[in-house]
C-alpha positions as CSV (number, residue, x, y, z in Angstrom):
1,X,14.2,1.7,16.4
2,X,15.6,3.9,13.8
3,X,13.4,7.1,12.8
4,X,13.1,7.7,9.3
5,X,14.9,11.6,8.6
6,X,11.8,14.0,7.4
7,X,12.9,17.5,7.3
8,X,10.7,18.8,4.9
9,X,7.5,18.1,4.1
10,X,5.6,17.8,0.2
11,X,7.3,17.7,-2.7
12,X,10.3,18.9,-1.4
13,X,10.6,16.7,1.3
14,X,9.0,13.8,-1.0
15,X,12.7,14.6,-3.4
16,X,14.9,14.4,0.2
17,X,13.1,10.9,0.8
18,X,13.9,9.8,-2.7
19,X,18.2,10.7,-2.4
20,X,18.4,9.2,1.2
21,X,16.4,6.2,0.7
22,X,18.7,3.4,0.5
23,X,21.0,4.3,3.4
24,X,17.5,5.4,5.8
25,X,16.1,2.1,4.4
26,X,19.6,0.2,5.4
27,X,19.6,1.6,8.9
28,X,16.3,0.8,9.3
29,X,16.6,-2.5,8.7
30,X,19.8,-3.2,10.9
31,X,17.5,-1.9,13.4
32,X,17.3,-4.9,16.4
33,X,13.4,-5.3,16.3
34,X,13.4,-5.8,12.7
35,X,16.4,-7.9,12.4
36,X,14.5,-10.1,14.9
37,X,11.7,-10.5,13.1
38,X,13.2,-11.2,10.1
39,X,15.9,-13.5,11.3
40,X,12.8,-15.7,12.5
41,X,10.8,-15.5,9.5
42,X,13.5,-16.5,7.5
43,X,14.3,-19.5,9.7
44,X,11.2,-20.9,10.2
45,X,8.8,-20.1,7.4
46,X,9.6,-22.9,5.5
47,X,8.1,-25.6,8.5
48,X,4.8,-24.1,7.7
49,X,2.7,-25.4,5.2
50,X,-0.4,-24.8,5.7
51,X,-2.7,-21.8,6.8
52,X,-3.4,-23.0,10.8
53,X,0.2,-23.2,11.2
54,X,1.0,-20.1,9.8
55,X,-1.7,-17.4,12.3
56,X,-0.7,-19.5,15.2
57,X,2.3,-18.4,15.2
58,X,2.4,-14.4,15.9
59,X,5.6,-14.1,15.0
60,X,5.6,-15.4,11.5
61,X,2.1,-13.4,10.8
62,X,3.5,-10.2,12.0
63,X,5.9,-10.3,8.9
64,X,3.6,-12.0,6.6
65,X,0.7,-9.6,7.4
66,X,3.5,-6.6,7.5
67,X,4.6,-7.5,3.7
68,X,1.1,-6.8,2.3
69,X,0.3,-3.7,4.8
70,X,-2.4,-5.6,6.4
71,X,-0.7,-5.2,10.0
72,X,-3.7,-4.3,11.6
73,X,-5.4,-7.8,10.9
74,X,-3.2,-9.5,13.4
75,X,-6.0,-10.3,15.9
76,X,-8.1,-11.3,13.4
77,X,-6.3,-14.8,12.9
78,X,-9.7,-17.2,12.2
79,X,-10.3,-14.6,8.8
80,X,-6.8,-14.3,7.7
81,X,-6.6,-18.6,8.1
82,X,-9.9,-18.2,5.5
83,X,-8.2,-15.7,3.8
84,X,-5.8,-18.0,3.1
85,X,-7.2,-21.3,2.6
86,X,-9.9,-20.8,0.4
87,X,-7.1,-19.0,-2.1
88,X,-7.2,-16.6,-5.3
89,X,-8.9,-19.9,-8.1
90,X,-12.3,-20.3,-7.4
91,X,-14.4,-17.0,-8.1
92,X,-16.6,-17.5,-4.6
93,X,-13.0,-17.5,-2.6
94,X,-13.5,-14.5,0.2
95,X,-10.2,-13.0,-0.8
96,X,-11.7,-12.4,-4.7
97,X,-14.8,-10.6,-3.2
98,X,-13.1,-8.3,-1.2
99,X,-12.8,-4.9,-2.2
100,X,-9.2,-4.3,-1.1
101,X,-7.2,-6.4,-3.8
102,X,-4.1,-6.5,-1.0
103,X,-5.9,-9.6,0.3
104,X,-6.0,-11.5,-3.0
105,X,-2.2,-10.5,-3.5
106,X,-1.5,-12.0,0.3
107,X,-3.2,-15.3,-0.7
108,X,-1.7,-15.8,-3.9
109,X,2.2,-15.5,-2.3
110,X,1.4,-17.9,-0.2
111,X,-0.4,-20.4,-2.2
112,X,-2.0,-22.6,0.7
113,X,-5.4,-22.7,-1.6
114,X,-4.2,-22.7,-4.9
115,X,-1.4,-25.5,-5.1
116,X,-0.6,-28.6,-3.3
117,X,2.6,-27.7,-1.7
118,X,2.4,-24.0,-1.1
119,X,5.0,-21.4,-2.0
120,X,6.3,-21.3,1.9
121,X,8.9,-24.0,0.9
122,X,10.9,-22.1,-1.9
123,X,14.3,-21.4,-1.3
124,X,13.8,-17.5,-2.4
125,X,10.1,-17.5,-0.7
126,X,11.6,-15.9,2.7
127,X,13.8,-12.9,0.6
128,X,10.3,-12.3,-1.1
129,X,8.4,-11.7,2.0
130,X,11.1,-10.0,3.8
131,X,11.8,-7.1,1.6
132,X,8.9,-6.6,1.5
133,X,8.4,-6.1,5.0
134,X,11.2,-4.1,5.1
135,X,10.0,-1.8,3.2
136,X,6.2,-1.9,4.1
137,X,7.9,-1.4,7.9
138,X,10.1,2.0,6.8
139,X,6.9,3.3,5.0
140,X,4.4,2.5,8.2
141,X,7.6,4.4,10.0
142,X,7.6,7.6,7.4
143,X,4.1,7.8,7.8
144,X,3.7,8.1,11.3
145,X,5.4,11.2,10.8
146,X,4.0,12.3,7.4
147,X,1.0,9.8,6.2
148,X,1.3,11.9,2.8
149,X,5.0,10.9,2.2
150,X,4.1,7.0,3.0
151,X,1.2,7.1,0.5
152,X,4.1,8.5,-2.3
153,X,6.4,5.9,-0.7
154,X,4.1,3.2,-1.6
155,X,3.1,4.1,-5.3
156,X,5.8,2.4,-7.1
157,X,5.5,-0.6,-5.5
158,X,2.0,-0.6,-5.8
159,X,1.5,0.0,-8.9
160,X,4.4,-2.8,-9.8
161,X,1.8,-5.4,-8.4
162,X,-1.2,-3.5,-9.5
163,X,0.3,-4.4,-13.6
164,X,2.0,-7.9,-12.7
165,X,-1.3,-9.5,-14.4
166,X,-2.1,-9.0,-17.9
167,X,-5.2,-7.6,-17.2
168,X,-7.8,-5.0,-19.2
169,X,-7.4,-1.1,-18.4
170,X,-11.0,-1.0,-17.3
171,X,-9.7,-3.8,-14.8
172,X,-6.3,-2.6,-14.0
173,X,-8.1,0.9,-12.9
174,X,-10.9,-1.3,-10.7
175,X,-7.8,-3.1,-9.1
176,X,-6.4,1.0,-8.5
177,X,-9.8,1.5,-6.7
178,X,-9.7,-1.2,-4.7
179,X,-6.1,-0.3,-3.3
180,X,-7.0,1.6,-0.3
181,X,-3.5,3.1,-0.8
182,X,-3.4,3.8,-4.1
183,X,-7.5,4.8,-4.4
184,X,-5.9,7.8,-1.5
185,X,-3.6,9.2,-3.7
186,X,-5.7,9.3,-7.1
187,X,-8.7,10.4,-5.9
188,X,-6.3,13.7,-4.3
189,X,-4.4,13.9,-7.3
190,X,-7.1,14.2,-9.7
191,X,-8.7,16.7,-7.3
192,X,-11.5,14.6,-6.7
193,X,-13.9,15.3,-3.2
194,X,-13.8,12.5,0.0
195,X,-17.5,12.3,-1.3
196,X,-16.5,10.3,-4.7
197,X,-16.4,7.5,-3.7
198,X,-20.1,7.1,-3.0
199,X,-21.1,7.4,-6.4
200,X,-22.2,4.7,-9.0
201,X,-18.9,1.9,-9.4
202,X,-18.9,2.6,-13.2
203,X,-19.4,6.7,-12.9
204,X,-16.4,6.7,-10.5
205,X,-14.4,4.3,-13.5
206,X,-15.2,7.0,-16.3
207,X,-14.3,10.0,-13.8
208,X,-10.9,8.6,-12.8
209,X,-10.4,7.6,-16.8
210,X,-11.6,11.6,-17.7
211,X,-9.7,13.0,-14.8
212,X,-6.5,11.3,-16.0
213,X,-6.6,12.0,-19.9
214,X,-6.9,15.6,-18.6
215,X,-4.6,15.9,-16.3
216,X,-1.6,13.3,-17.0
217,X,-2.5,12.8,-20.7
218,X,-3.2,9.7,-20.6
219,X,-5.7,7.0,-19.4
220,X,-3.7,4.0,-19.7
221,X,-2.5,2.5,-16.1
222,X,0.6,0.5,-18.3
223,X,1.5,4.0,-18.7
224,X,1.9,4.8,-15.0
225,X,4.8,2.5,-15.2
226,X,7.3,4.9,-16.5
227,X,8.8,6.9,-13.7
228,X,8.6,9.8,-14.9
229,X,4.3,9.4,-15.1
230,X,5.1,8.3,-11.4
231,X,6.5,11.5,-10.5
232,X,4.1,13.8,-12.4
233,X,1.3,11.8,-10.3
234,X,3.1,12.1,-6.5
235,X,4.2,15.5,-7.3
236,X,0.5,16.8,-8.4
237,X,-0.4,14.1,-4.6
238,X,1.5,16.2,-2.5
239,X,1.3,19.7,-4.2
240,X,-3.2,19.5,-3.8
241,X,-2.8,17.7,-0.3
242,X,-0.7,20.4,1.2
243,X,-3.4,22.9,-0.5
244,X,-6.2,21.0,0.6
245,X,-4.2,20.8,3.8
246,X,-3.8,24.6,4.3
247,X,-7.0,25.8,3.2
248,X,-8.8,23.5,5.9
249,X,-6.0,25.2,8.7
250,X,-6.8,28.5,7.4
251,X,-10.5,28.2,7.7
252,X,-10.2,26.9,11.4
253,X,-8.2,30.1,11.9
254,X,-10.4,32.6,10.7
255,X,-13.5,31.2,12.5
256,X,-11.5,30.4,15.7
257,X,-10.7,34.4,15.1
258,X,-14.4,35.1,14.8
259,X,-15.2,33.0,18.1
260,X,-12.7,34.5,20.1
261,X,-14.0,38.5,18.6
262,X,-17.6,37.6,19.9
């Protein structure tokens, strides 16, 4: 399997990602165990039409689960098939009461609850699903080496879903905080504490809205669109992580030191 090049970490190592992204993300992909899976998906997705079909077979739910970074929920095939079936329409359906919006997103490509003949069968359905797993794959594979660069990895594409609906602010910043991902690398660049998110719903809502205004100029998620917002926000990311980072190594230092002078 190819390793994805990291030698920097940060920001810096964040601007190395972004100039040798297409040929890592092209070696990556030629990779055998990924050309595998893909070549399967793409060959056989199209028989499946309904949820059943699709978790018993691993294969195919290794790159449908992979394309929504829910790769973890492999084993838990009897709630993904619900997941599934019961779709994104009715209000009550599992998927629209779960805090982490990825689910709702999964159901909805797929379409086994909302339409009659689910999306499966389109001719550009596979290509969908598979670059996205591509790329959900390289990120899993940057972060196993630096988690903070496959959070800034992730952004654009996340927030890309996050505004696909034409959707409020108040509920486009709800959708951000239900986005395990996304929520991460917020609450860090806004500066706010691992504690925040035990506060009142609504509180946290007004304190990510304040927290923006302040530090990006601006409130408005639409507004996260433009690259340039998109680099302000992973720059500030990986500028207070590696802070938070060092000040947390630092302390461990000085009261190893302190132990070790008893």
């Amino acid at each position: 399997m190819f390793q994805p090049v990291l030698p920097l970490s940060g920001y810096t190592g964040w601007r190395f990602l972004e100039r040798t992204l297409d040929v890592q993300q092209t070696a990556f992909n030629e990779a055998p165990q990924i050309e595998r899976a893909t070549s399967y998906f793409r060959e056989n997705i199209s028989k499946i039409t309904t949820a059943e079909a699709l978790v018993a077979d691993r294969q195919l739910l290794e790159v449908a689960l992979g394309a929504f970074g829910l790769d973890d929920d492999i084993n838990n095939t009897y709630f993904i098939k619900t997941i599934l079936e019961e779709g994104t329409l009715d209000d009550d359906a599992l998927a629209n009461r779960l805090a982490d919006s990825r689910y709702k997103e999964f159901a909805e490509s797929f379409g086994f609850g909302d339409f009659s003949t689910p999306r499966t069968v389109l001719s550009t359905f596979p290509d969908d699903i598979i670059n996205r797993f591509e790329a959900g794959q390289f990120e899993q594979a940057v972060g196993e080496q630096n988690p903070d660069l496959r959070l800034a990895l992730n952004f654009s594409s996340t927030m890309e879903s996050i505004l696909a609906t034409d959707s409020s602010n108040d509920v486009l910043w709800f959708k951000i905080m239900g986005n395990p991902p996304a929520r991460k690398l917020f609450e860090t660049a806004l500066g706010l504490p691992a504690s925040f998110a035990q506060i009142d719903i609504d509180r946290q809502l007004g304190i990510f809205k304040e927290r923006s205004m302040s530090r990006f100029g601006t409130n408005s998620v639409s507004d996260f669109s433009s690259p340039d917002t998109q680099d302000d926000i992973i720059r500030n990311f990986l500028v207070l992580s590696e802070m938070d980072q060092f000040a947390q190594t630092s302390s461990g230092s000085i009261a190893l030191a302190l132990l070790q002078g008893q």
